[in-house]
C-alpha positions as CSV (number, residue, x, y, z in Angstrom):
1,X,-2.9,-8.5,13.2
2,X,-5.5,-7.4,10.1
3,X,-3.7,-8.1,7.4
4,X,-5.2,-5.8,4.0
5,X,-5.9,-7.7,0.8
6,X,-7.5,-6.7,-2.5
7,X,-10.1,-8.9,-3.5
8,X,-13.0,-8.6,-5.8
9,X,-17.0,-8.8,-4.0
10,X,-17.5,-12.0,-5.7
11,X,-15.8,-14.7,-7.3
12,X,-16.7,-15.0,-10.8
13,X,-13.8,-15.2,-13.5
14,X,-12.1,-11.7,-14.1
15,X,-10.9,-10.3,-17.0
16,X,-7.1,-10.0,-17.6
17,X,-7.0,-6.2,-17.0
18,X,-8.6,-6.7,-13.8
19,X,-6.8,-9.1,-12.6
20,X,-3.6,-7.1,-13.4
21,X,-5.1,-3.9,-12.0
22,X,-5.4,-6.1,-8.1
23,X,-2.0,-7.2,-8.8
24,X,-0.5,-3.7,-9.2
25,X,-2.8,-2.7,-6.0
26,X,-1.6,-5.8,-3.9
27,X,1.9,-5.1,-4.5
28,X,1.6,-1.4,-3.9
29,X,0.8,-2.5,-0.5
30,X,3.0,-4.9,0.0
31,X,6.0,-3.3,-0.8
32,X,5.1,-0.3,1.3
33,X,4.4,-2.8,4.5
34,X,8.0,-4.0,3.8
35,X,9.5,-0.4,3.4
36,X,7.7,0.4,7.0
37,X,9.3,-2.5,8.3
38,X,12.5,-2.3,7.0
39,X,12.4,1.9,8.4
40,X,12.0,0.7,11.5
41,X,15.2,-1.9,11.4
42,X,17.4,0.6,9.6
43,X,20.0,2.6,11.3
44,X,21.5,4.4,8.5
45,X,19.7,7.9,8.2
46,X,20.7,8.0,4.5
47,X,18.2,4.6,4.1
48,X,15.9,5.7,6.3
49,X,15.2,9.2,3.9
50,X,15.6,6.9,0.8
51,X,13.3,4.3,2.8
52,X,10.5,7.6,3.6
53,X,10.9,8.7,-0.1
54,X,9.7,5.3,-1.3
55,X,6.5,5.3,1.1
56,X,5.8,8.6,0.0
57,X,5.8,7.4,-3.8
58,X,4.1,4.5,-3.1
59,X,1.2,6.9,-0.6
60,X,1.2,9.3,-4.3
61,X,-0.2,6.4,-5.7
62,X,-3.2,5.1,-3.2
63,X,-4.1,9.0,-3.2
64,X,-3.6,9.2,-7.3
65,X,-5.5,8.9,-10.2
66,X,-3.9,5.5,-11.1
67,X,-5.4,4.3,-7.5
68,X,-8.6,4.9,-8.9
69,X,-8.7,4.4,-12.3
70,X,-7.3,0.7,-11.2
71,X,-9.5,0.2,-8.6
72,X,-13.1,2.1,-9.2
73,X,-12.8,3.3,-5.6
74,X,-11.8,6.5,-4.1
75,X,-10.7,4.5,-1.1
76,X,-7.0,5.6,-1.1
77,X,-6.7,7.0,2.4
78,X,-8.1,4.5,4.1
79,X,-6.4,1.7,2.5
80,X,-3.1,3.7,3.8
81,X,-4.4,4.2,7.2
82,X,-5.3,0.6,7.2
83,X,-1.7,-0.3,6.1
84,X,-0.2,2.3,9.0
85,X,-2.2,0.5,11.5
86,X,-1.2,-3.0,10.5
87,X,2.5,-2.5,10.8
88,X,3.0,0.3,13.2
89,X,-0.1,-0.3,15.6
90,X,-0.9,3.0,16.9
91,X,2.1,4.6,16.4
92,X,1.9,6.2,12.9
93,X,5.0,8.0,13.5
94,X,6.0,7.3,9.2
């Protein structure tokens, strides 16, 4: 399994702000591979919209202008693509 990280191209010491902006990005993703998983184990449907609704948010924001001001990329889509092929293999049935 590929698992999707943000990292910076090279090592050197970051500022503060950056290093907050990769934590905001790394836990963007995180919690939306934990909502995937957790959709796919939940049998209430009530959870499961409430689950979808989450993802959704959490999608605004990769396709957003917080994305991108955080990150300097326009990379959005394919960082969720990434993140729908990592948990649910081919099946992006979300």
């Amino acid at each position: 399994m590929k698992l999707i990280h943000a990292e910076a191209a090279n090592h050197r010491a970051r500022d503060p702000y950056q290093e907050l902006a990769i934590a905001v990005i790394k836990q963007a993703a995180n919690d939306y591979r934990d909502l995937a998983r957790k959709n796919a184990d939940s049998g209430s449907g009530i959870e499961q919209k409430h689950i979808r609704q989450e993802m959704t948010s959490i999608s605004r924001f990769f396709l957003g202008d917080w994305y991108r001001s955080l990150s300097g990329l326009d990379n959005g889509a394919d960082i969720l693509e990434m993140l729908d092929m990592e948990v649910f293999g081919n099946d992006e049935s979300v």
